[in-house]
C-alpha positions as CSV (number, residue, x, y, z in Angstrom):
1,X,53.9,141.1,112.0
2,X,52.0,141.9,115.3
3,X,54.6,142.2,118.3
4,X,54.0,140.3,121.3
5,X,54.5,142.3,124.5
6,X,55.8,140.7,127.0
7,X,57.3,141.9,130.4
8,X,61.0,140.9,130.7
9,X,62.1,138.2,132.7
10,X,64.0,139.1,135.4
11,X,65.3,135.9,136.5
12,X,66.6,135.6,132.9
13,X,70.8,134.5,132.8
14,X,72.7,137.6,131.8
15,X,73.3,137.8,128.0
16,X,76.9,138.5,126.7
17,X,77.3,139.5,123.1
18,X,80.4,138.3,121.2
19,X,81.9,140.2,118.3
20,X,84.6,139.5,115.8
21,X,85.7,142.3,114.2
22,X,88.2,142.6,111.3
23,X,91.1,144.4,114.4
24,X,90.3,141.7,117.2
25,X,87.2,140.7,119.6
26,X,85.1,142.3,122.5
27,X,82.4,140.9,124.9
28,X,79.8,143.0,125.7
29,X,78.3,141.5,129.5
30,X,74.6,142.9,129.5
31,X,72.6,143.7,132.8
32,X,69.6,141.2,134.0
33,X,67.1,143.8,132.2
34,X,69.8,143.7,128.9
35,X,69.8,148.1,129.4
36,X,73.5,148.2,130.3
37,X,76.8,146.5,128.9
38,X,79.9,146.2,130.6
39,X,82.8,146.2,128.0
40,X,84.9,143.5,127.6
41,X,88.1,143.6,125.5
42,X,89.7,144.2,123.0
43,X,90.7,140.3,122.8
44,X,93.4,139.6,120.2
45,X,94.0,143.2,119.2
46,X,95.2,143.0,115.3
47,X,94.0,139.5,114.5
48,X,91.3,139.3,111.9
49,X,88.7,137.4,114.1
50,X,85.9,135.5,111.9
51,X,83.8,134.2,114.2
52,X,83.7,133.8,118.5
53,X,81.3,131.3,119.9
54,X,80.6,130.0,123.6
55,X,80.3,126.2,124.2
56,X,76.5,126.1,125.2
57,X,77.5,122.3,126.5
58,X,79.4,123.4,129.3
59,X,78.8,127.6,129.4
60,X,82.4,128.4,129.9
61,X,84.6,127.3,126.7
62,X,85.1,129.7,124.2
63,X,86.7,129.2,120.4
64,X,87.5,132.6,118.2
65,X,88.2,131.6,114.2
66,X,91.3,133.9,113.7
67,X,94.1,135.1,111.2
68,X,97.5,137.5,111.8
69,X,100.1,138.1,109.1
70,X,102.7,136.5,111.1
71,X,100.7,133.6,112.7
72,X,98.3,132.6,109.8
73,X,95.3,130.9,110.1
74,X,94.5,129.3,113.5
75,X,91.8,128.7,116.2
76,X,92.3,130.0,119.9
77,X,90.5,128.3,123.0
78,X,89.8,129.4,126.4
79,X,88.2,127.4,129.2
80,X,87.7,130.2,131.6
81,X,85.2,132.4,130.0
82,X,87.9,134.2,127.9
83,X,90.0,135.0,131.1
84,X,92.7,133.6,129.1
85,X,93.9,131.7,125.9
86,X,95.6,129.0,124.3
87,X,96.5,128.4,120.6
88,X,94.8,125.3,118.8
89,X,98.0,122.5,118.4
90,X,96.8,121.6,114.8
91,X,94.2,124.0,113.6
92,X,92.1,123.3,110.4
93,X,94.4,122.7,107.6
94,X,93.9,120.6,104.6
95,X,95.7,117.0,104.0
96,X,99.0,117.4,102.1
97,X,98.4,116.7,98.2
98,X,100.1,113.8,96.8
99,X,103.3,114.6,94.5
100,X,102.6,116.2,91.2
101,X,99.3,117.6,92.1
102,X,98.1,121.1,93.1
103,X,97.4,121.6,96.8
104,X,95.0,124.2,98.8
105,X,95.6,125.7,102.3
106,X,93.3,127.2,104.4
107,X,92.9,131.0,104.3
108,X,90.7,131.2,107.4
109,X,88.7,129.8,109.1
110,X,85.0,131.1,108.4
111,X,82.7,129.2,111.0
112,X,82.7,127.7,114.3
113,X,80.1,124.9,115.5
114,X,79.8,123.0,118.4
115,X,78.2,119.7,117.9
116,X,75.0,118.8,120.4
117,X,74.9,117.8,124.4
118,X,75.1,113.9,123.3
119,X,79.3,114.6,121.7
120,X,81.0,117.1,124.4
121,X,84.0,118.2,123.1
122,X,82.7,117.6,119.4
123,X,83.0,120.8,117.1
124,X,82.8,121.3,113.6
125,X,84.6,124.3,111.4
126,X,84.0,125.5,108.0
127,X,87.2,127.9,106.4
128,X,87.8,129.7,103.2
129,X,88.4,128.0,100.6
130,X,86.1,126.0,101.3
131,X,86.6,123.0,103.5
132,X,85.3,121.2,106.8
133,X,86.8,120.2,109.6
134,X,86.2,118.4,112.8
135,X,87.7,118.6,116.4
136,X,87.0,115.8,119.4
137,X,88.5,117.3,121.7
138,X,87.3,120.9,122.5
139,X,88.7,122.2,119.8
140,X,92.4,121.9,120.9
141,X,93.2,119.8,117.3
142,X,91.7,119.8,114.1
143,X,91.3,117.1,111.0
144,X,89.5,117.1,107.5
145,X,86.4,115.9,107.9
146,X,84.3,113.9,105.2
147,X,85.2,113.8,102.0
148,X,84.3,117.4,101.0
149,X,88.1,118.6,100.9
150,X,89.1,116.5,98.1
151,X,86.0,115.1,96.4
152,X,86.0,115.6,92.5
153,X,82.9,116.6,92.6
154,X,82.7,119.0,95.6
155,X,86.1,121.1,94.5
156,X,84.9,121.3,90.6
157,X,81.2,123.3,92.6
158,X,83.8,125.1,94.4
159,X,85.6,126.7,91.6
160,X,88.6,128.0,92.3
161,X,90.0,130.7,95.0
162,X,89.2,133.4,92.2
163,X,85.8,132.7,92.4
164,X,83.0,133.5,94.9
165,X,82.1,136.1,97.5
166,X,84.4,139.4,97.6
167,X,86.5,138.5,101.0
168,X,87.0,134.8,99.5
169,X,84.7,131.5,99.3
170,X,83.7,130.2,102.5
171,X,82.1,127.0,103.6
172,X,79.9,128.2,106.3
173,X,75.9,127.2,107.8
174,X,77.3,124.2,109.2
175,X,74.5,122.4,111.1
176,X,74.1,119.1,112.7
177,X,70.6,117.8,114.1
178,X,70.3,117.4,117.4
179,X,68.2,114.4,116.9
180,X,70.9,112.4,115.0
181,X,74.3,113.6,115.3
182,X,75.1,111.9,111.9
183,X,72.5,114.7,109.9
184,X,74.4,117.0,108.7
185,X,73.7,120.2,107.1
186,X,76.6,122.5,105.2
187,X,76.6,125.2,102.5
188,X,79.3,126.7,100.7
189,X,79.7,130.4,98.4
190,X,79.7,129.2,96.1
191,X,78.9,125.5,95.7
192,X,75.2,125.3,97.0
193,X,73.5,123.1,100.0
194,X,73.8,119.8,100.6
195,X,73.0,116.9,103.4
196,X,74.3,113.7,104.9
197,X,72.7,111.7,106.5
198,X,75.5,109.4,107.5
199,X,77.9,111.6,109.3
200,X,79.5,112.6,106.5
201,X,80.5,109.7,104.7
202,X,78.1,110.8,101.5
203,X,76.3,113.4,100.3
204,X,73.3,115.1,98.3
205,X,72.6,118.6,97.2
206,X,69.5,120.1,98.4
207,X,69.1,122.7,95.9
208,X,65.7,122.4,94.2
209,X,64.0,125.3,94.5
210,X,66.4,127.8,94.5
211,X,67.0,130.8,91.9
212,X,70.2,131.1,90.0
213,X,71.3,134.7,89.0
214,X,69.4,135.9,85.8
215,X,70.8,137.1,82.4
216,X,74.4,134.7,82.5
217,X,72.8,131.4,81.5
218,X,73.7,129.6,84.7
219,X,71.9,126.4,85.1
220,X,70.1,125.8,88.1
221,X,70.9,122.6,88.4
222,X,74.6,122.7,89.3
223,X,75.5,123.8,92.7
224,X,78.3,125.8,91.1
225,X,75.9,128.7,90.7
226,X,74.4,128.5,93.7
227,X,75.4,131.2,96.9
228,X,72.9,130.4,100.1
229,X,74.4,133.3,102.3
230,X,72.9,131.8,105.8
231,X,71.0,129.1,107.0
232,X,69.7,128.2,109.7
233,X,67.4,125.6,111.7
234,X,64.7,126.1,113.4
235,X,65.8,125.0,117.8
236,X,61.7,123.7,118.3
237,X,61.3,121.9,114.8
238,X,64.8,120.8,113.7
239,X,62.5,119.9,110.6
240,X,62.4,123.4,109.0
241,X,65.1,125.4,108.1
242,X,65.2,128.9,106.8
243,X,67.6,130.0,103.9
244,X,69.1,133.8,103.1
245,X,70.1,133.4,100.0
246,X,72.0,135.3,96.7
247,X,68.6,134.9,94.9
248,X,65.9,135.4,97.9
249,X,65.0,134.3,101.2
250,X,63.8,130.7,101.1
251,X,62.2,128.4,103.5
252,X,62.2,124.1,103.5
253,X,60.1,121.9,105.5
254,X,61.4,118.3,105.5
255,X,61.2,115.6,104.3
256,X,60.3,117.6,101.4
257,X,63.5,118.7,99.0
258,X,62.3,121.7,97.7
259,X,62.7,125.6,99.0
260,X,59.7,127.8,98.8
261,X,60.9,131.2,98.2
262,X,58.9,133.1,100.7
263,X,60.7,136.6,99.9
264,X,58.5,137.5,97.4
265,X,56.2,139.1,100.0
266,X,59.0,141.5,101.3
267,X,58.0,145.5,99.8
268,X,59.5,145.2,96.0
269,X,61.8,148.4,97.0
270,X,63.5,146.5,99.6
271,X,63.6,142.8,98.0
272,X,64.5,140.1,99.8
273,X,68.3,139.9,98.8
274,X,70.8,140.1,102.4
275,X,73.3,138.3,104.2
276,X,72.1,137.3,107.8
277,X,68.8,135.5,109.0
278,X,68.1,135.0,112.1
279,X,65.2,132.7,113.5
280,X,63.1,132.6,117.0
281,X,64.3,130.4,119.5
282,X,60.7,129.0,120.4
283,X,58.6,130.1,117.2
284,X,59.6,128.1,113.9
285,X,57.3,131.0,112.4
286,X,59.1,133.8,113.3
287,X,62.3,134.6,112.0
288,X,64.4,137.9,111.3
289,X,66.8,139.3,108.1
290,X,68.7,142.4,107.7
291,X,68.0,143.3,104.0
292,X,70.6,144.9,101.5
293,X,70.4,146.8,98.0
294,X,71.3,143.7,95.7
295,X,70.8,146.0,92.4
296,X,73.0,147.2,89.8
297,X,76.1,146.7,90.8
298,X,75.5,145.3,94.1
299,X,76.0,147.8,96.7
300,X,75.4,145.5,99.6
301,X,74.1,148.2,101.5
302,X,71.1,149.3,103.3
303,X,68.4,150.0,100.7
304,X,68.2,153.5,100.3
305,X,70.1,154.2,102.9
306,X,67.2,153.5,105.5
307,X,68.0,150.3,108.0
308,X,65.6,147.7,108.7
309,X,65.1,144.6,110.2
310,X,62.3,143.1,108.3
311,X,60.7,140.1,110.6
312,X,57.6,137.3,110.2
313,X,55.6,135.4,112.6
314,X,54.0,133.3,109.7
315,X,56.7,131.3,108.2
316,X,57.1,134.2,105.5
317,X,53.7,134.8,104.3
318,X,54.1,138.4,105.2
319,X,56.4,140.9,106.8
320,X,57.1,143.9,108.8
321,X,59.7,146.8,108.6
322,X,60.9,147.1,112.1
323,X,63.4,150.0,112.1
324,X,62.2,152.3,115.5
325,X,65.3,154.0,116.8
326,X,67.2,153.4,113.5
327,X,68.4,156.2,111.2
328,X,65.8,157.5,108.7
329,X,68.1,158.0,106.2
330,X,71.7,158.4,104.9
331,X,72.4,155.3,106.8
332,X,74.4,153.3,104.0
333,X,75.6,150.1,106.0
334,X,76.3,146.5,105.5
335,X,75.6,143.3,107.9
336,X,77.5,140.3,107.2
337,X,76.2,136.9,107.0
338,X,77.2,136.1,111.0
339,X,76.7,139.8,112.3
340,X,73.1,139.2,113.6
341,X,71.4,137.3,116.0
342,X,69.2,136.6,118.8
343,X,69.0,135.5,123.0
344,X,66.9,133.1,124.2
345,X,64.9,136.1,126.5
346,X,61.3,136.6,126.7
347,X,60.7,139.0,124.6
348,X,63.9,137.6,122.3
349,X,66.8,140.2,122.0
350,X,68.3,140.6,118.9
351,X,71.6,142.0,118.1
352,X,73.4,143.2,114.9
353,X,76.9,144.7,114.0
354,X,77.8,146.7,110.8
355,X,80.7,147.1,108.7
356,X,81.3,150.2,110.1
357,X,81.8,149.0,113.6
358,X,78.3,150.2,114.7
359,X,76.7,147.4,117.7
360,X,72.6,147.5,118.0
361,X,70.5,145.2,119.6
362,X,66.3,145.6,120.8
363,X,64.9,144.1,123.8
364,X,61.5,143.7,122.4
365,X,62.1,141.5,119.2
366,X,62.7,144.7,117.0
367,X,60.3,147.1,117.9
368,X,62.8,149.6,119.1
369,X,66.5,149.8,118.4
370,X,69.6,151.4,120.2
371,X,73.5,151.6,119.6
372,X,75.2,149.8,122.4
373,X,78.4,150.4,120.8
374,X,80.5,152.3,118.3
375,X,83.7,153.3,117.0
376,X,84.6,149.2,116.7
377,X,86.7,147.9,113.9
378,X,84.6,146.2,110.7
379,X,82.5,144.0,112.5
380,X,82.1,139.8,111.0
381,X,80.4,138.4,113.7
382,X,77.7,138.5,116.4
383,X,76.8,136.0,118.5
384,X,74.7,136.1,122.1
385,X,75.2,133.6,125.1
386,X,74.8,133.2,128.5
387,X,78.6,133.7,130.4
């Protein structure tokens, strides 16, 4: 993957990077040249925070996903650039279930979304169990959205609370088209990928393609075996998306229905199994992934002990260890599906927090790496905007 070198823009906005963390949430405010952070926080000391994310629609509204032992599940908002907070009125919950019948409530809340320019005040939340959700006003109040919660179909994919990823299911990826606000993209650990094209009202899996684990007899036709682990959508051709999956790393370029595992180019003793994926804000070539050891026993750990980004610049045809200023070895850590991501800078920036509280990021899309931050608490999220 050759590296463009660029000179920085100086009249770039300042990037802040938000991180959730499993003990609360900082903001770290970077300089014009992104070579010192200011540190911000923590926010909500104790709470379990799942996800933070800026309002791009008005560059000031902020929503953290979190959880205490005394307060539950909930969503806090602030309006002032995290200045201060309020709690969510009605956070995501699920309806009541009739009499006689077996409810679900809402463990926490996984992912935040905020709809496009054309609904202000529109966002959209995925939780664990699985479930989606919808606020109109900013976020203030939440209701089920769809007919994901309770459809037949969509809770027997699910499973049940037992099953799925090891810190619970989740309904995450959620992803509208800024073309059509009624295009909807979700997926779900488990429960596969699937699409609506009328705002929710029905929907179809988009599964074809993908690889199902070996050696259990799982048929690759039910989204029940299915665990995408990130997606996301290309911001200059809404038309491709880019998949980190269970199975792979997969890419789909609509209106076809089928993913194209393009993973199989990655070096065999990395693999292309991971949790996040990152993609270039003005290149629907280039994208990024974080790598982990999916052998054995699943480690979920750097392979070998040896960090590395691994990026493209051809849609996946080939790729390129990028892991200057990393550790060469007896590095063992894990990034979490939200824990990486990128600024709209040219060269792009791109961040990453690990499990054990370590915050890196590289000016120059990955060619060099250094720790902005340690000591932090298990880190779940990472996100980059423009405060």
């Amino acid at each position: 993957m050759p590296i463009r070198s660029r000179t920085p823009n100086r009249k770039s906005p300042r990037v802040t990077v938000l991180v959730a963390t499993r003990k609360g949430a900082w903001l770290f405010h970077g300089d014009a040249a992104r070579k010192t952070w200011k540190t911000d926080g923590p926010h909500f000391l104790g709470h379990v925070v799942s996800h933070l994310v800026l309002d791009p629609r008005d560059g000031r509204t902020l929503l953290a996903a979190a959880k205490t032992g005394h307060l539950g599940p909930t969503v806090f908002r602030s309006t002032d650039r995290g200045k201060t907070w309020k709690e969510a009125t009605q956070p995501p919950a699920f309806a009541k279930a009739a009499e006689g019948t077996q409810g679900r409530s809402v463990d926490h809340t996984f992912w935040l979304t905020p709809a496009p320019a054309s609904e202000p005040g529109v966002w959209y939340a995925g939780t664990s169990p699985q479930g989606l959700f919808r606020s109109a006003d900013g976020g203030v109040s939440w209701a089920p959205f769809s007919v994901i919660n309770d459809d037949p179909r969509f809770r027997e994919w699910m499973g049940t609370v037992q099953d799925g990823t090891p810190d619970g299911p989740k309904l995450h990826s959620v992803i509208v088209d800024p073309r059509d606000t009624a295009h909807l993209y979700i997926a779900m650990s488990g429960g596969g990928v699937h699409e609506s094209t009328d705002g929710g009202r029905s929907w179809n899996t988009l599964i074809k393609g993908l690889d199902v684990v070996e050696g259990f007899g799982f048929d690759p036709l039910q989204p029940t075996f299915h665990d995408p682990h990130c997606i996301r959508m290309c911001p200059t051709n809404p038309d491709r998306l880019y998949q980190q999956n269970h199975c792979g790393i997969y890419r789909i370029d609509r209106p076809s229905d089928t993913w194209v595992r393009i993973g199989s180019s990655m070096p065999k003793k990395t693999g292309d199994i991971g949790f996040p994926l990152v993609v270039h804000p003005r290149d629907d070539n280039t994208a990024w992934v974080f790598p982990m050891d999916g052998t054995s026993v699943w480690p979920r750990t750097s392979p070998g002990g040896k960090p590395a980004v691994y990026g493209t610049c051809n849609g996946g045809r080939t790729w390129q260890r990028l892991d200057g200023g990393l550790p060469k070895s007896q590095a063992w850590w894990t990034v979490k599906r939200q824990a990486m991501t990128a600024d709209a800078h040219d060269p792009v920036g791109l961040y990453f927090g690990t499990t054990s509280g370590e915050l890196w990021m590289s000016r120059n899309e990955g060619r060099k790496w250094q720790c902005i931050a340690r000591h932090l608490p298990e880190i779940y999220a990472v996100d980059a905007a423009v405060l």
